[in-house]
C-alpha positions, 0 to 999 in steps of 0.5 A: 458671533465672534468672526461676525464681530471681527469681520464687522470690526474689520470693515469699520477699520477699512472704512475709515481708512478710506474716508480719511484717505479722501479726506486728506487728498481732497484738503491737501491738494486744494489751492489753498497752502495750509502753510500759508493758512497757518502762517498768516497773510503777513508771513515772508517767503521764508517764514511760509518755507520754514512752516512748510517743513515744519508741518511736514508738507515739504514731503511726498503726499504718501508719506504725509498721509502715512505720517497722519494716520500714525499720528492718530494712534501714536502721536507726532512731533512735529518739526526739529530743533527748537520748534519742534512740537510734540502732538499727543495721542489721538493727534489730529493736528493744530488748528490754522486759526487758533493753534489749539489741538483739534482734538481737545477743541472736539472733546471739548464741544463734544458733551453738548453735542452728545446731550442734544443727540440723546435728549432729543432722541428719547423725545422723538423715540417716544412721540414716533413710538406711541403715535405709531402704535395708536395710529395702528390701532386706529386704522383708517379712523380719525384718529389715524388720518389726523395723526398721519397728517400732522405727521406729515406736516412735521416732517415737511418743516425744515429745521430752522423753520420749527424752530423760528417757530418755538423760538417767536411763540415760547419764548417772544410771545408767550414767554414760557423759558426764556431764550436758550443759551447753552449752561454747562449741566456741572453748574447748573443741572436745571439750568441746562435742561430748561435751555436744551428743551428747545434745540430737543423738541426742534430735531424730535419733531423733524425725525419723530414723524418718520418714526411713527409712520415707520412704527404704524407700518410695521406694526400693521404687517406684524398683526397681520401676521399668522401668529398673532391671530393665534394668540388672539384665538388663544384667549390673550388680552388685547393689551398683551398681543400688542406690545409682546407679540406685535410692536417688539418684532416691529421695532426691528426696523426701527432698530436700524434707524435710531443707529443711523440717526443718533450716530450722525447727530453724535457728531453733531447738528449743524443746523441747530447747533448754530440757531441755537448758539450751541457750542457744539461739534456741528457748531464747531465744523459749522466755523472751521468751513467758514475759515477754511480751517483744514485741520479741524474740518479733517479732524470732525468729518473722521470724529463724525464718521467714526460715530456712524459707523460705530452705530451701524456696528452696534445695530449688527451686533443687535441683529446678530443677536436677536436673528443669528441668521444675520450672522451668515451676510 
């Protein structure tokens, strides 16, 4: 387990080397003179010159990228003299528009994101589960066929469109909560449910249904298995071949999905964020695109790639222990 784990480990460093690398390359060598970005429209010539050596962008491409990913780990001053600035550890750099370090703008944001990501992702566990297992036990009744279509049509509605849908019935028209607006959990722990229920149910209804067609699936193939029909034979309570012997080896795919979506909703959603007026981490990069602020697009696409491969470590980790066979790829 423990070369599986480090060979993993390895991997994941690798890969966000790389991403950074590309990333770095591609926003340093657009058009756009970050210098010039973070100096403003009305700098002088000699104020852009002097911004430039401050950033360190009067260097070869090489020894910025090299000086950029040190920082990460270590910190960075930035400048000499009396315009050094000191940029602590983790050290993403400064935001073009407000100045701020990106990474205390992306700890900032980051709790939001996080709650959404798993407060949705326990509904739509739920809802995909329990509709797979029933719509599996109902096979080809009409229980099954009305499940699999609604599923269906959950999963063909884009995003914004479920939730202009919540928004005009449960708050307009029936007036059951009231519009959402973000309320920090500290201040106001119902507060901030009440206001999370939509934005939840909006992205748990979009992945839900692929969790129940997925669970209908697998559970189907696994009581068809040979050692389910002998403990059927053996006597056992239907109840009891159903959630020991057939839906806990089905959840093996389902497994590796959760990983990939919560990791990607970890490093938030953009869509809803912004329905929403989420101050989140997809918010957050959802502005930076729209402004051209380099820095932090930079700083949440490594965040964002961190999260997704640190979640397909995990699901390995899984594997690794529930088959050690997986251990050998």
């Amino acid at each position: 387990m423990t070369t599986f784990l480090l060979r993993r480990l390895a991997g994941i460093a690798l890969t966000l080397l790389v991403i950074c690398a590309v990333t770095f390359t591609i926003f340093y060598l657009l058009p756009n003179d970050p210098a010039q970005a973070f100096c403003g429209k009305d700098c002088t010539p000699d104020h852009v010159a002097q911004v430039r050596q401050q950033m360190g962008l009067d260097q070869p491409l090489i020894v910025q990228f090299g000086n950029y990913v040190w920082a990460i780990f270590a910190g960075r001053t930035m400048g000499s003299g009396s315009y050094a600035v000191h940029c602590g550890f983790p050290c993403f750099g400064y935001s073009f528009q407000t100045g701020m370090p990106v990474w205390s703008m992306i700890t900032d944001r980051l709790p939001i994101s996080v709650s959404l990501a798993i407060g949705s992702a326990v509904l739509w566990l739920a809802m995909g589960l329990l509709t797979g297992v029933v719509s599996a036990l109902r096979k080809n009744g009409w229980v099954d066929r009305v499940l699999m279509i609604g599923t269906i049509g959950a999963a063909a509605m884009p995003v914004y469109f479920t939730a202009m849908l919540l928004l005009y019935f449960c708050c307009s028209q029936l007036g059951l909560i009231p519009y959402p607006r973000y309320v920090d959990f500290t201040s106001d722990p119902v507060g901030w449910a009440q206001n999370m229920l939509l934005p939840w149910i909006t992205l748990a209804l979009a992945t839900a249904a692929m969790y129940a067609r997925m669970t209908r699936s697998s559970v189907l193939e696994t009581l068809s298995e040979p050692f389910v029909r002998t403990a059927r034979a053996k006597g056992l309570r239907e109840r009891r071949v159903v959630s020991k012997h057939g839906l806990r080896p089905a959840l093996t795919p389902v497994v590796t999905m959760l990983g990939m979506d919560l990791g990607g909703l970890l490093a938030g959603a953009v869509i809803t964020e912004q329905l929403y007026g989420l101050p989140g981490v997809g918010k957050l990069f959802a502005d930076a695109l729209h402004k051209s602020d380099q820095p932090v697009i930079m700083g949440v696409t490594l965040v964002a790639s961190f999260f997704i491969v640190s979640s397909n470590l995990v699901v390995d980790v899984l594997y690794a222990w529930i088959d050690p066979r997986a251990r050998l790829s």
